[in-house]
C-alpha positions as CSV (number, residue, x, y, z in Angstrom):
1,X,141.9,129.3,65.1
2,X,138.5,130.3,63.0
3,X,136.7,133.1,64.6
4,X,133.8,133.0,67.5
5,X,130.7,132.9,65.1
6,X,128.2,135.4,66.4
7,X,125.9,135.0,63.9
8,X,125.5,131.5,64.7
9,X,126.0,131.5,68.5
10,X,124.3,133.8,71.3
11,X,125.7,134.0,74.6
12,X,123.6,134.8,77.9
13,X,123.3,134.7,81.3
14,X,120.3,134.3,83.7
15,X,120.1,137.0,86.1
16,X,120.0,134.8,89.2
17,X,123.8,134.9,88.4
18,X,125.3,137.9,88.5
19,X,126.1,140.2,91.6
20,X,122.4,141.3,93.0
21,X,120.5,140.4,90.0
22,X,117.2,142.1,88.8
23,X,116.8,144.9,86.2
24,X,120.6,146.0,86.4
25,X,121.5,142.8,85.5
26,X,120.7,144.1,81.9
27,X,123.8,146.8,81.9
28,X,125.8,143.9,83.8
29,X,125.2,141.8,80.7
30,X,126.1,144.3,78.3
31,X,128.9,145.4,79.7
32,X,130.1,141.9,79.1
33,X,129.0,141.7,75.4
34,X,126.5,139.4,76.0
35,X,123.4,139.2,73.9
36,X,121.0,138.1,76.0
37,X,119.7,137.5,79.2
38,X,117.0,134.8,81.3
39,X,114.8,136.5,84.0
40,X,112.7,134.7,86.6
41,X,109.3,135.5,87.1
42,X,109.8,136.1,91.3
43,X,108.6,134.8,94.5
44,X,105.3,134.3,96.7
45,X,107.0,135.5,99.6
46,X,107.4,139.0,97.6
47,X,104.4,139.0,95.6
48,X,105.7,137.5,91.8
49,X,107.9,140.5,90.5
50,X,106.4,139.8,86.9
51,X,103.0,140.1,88.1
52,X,103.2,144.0,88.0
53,X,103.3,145.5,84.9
54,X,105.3,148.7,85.5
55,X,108.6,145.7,86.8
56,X,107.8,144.6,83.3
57,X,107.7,147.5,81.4
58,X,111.2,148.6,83.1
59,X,112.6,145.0,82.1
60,X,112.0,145.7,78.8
61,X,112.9,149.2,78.6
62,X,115.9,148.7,79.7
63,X,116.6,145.8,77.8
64,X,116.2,148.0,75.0
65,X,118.4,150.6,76.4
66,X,121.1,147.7,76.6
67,X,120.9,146.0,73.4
68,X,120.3,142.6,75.5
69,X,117.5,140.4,74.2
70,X,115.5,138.8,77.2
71,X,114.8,135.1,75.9
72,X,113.5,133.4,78.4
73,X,111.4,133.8,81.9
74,X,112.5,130.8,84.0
75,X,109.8,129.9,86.9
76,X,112.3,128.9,89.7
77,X,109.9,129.0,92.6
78,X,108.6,125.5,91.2
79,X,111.9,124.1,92.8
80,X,109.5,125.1,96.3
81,X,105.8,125.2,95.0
82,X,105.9,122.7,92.0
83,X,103.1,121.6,89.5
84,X,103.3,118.1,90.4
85,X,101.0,118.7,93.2
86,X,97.8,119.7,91.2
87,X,95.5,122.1,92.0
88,X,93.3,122.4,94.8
89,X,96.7,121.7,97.1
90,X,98.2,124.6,98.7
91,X,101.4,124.4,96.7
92,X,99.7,123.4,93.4
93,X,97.5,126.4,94.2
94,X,100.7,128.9,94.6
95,X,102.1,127.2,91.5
96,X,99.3,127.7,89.5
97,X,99.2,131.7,90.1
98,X,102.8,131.5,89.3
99,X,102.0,129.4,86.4
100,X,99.2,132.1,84.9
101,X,101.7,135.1,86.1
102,X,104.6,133.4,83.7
103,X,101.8,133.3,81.1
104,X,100.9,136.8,81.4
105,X,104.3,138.0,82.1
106,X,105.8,136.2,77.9
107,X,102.7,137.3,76.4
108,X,103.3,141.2,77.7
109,X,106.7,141.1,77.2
110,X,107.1,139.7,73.8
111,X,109.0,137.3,75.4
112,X,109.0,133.9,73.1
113,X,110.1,131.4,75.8
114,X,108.7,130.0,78.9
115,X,111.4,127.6,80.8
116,X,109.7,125.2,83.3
117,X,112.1,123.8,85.7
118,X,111.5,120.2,87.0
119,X,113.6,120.0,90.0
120,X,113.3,119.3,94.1
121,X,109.8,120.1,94.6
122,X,108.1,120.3,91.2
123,X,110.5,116.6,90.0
124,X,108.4,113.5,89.5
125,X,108.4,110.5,91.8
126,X,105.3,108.9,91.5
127,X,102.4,108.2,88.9
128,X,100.5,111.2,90.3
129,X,102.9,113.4,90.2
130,X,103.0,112.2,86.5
131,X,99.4,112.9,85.9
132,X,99.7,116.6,87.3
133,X,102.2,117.8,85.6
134,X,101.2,116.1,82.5
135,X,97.8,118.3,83.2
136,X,99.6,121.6,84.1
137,X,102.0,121.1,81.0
138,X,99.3,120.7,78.5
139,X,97.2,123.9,79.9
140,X,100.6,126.0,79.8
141,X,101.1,125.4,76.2
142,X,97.8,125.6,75.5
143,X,97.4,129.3,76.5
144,X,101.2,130.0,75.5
145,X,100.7,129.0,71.7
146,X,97.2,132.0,71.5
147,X,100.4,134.1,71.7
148,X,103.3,131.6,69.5
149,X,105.1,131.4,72.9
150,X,106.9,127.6,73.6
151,X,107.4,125.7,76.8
152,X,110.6,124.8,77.9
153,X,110.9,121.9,80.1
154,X,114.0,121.7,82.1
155,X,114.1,118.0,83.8
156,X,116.8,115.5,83.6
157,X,115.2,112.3,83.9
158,X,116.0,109.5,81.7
159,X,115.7,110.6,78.1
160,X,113.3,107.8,77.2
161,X,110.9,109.0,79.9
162,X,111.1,112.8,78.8
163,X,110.0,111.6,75.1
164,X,107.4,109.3,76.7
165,X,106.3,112.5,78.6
166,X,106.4,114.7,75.6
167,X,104.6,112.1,73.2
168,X,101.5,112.3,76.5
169,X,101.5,116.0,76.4
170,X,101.3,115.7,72.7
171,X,101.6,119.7,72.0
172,X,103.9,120.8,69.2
173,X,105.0,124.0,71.2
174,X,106.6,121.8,74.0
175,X,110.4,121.0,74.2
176,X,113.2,120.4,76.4
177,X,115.8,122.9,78.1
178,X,118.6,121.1,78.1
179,X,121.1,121.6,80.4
180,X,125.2,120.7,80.5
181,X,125.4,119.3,84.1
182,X,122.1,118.3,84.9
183,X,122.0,114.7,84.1
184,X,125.2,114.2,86.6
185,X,124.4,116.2,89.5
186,X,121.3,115.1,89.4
187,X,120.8,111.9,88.7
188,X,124.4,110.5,88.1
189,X,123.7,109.8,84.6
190,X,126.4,110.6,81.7
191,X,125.0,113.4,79.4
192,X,126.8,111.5,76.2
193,X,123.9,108.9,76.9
194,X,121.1,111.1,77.2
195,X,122.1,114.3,74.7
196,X,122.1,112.3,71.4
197,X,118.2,111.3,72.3
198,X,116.8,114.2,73.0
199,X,118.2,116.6,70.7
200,X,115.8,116.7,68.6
201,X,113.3,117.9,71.3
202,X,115.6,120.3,72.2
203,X,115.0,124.9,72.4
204,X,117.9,126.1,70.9
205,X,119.0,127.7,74.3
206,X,120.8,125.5,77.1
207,X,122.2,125.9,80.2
208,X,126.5,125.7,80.6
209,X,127.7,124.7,83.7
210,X,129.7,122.3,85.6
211,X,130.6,120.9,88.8
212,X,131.5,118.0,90.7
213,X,128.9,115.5,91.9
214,X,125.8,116.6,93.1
215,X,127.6,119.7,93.7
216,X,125.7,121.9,91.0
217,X,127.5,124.7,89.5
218,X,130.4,124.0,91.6
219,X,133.4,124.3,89.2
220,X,134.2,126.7,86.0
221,X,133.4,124.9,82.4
222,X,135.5,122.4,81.9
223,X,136.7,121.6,85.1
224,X,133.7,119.4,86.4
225,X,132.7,115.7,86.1
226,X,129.6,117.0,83.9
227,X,131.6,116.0,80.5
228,X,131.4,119.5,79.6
229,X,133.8,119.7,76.5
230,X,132.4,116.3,74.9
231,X,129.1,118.1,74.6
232,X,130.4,121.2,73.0
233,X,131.8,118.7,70.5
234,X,128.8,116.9,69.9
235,X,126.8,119.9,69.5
236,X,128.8,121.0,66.8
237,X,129.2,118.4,65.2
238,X,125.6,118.1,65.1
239,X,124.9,122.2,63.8
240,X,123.6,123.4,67.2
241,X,122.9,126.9,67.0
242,X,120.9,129.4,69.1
243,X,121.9,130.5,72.8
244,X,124.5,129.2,75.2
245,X,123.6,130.5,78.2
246,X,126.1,130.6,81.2
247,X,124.5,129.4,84.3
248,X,127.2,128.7,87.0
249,X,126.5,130.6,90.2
250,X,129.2,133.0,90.5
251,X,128.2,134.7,93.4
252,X,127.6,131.9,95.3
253,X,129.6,129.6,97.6
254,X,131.5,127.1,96.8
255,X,132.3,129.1,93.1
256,X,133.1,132.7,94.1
257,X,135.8,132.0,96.5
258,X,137.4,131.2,93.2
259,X,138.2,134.8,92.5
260,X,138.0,138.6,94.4
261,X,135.5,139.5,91.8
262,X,132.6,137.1,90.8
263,X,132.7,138.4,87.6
264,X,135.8,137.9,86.2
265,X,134.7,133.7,86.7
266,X,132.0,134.9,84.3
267,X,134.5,136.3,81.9
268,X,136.2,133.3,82.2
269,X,133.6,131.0,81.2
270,X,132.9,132.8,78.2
271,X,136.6,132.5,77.0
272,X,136.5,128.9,77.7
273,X,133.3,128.5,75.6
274,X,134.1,130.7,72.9
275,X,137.5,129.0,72.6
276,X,135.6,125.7,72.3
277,X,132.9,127.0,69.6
278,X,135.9,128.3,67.6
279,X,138.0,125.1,67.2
């Protein structure tokens, strides 16, 4: 068996999934040997942790401390206040401030990568919906490229509709997150038909997970419907490098009944997907 090549692969984890999350995440990553990890940018409800600039200082201080390279902030109240609305609405409103807090927040950092979920309440149903996040997509990279940050979009609607969407935005520091189960538990669509298409729009950090169904993040690597393994093939086959980063909910039901110690399903990922990367 060759050897995991670390050179040309990066493993990380967002902090949403490990035990308690937040800044001690960092060590929990490290102690791992992980290189790097995704934070989220917070909550209305408790004020946007990113919007105070001592939280980001001790972010990356510590990441510092740790040797763990923070490479993305992921704006995950969208899934409840999402873009699509537009401004002047009272969630468009609370996603703007999130919006400029993310912008703020890379730009401080020297963090290189904003990820903008598309998801339950900031998806696209309708032509309007279209319009405003078209709008709020093009004034994020705007104001991200005056400091060579890029926009991640995390969606998993048809791939002919993301490139349609991209070709509209029509800003050379957009691109796509992609994810490994996304397309299925989401839409029911095979990834095999979708990957292919927009690879070439495609951050060179993605989401590994798997599941069954609709049930997100409901099953280790490999032992979901998401057709885990013939993406790691393809992506090989294809030179993908950059970040894998591990994004199954181990603290949460139904995954960490799974094990005593919610970890130790991390650790287990990671084998599976180094074992993968090294055949």
């Amino acid at each position: 068996m060759k050897q995991f090549d670390a050179n040309k692969y990066k493993l990380a984890v967002p902090e949403w999934c490990l035990p308690g999350d937040s800044i001690f995440s960092i060590r929990l990553a490290s102690e791992l040997g992980l290189d790097g990890l995704q934070i989220e940018a917070g909550f209305p409800n408790t004020g946007f942790k990113l919007s105070h600039k001592r939280v980001r200082e001790l972010y990356v201080e510590t990441a510092q401390q740790y040797g763990i390279e923070l490479i993305s902030i992921v704006m995950n109240d969208l899934n409840n206040h999402g873009l699509r609305h537009g401004r002047g609405t009272e969630a468009g409103d609370i996603a703007y401030e999130h919006l400029d807090i993310s912008l703020e927040a890379v730009a401080d950092m020297g963090i290189k990568v904003l990820m903008i979920p598309h998801f339950e309440d900031n998806d696209i149903h309708t032509d309007e919906d279209r319009m405003h996040v078209v709008e709020a997509l093009q004034y994020a990279c705007d104001r991200a490229k005056e400091h060579d940050v890029t926009i991640a979009a995390e969606t998993a609607i048809l791939s002919e509709s993301f490139i349609s969407l991209a070709e509209e935005i029509n800003r050379d520091n957009l691109t796509l997150f992609y994810d490994s189960q996304n397309y299925m538990c989401f839409r029911g669509y095979n990834p095999m038909d979708h990957l292919p298409a927009v690879y070439p729009y495609m951050i060179n950090q993605l989401h590994v997970k798997d599941g069954i169904g609709e049930a997100w993040s409901s099953k280790l690597l490999g032992e979901g419907d998401s057709h885990f393994y013939e993406q790691i093939a393809w992506l090989k086959e294809h030179d993908y490098s950059g970040w894998f980063v591990f994004e199954n909910y181990y603290t949460q039901l139904p995954l960490r009944k799974e094990a005593k110690d919610p970890i130790d399903l991390l650790k287990k990922d990671i084998e599976t997907l180094k074992t993968e990367l090294m055949k």
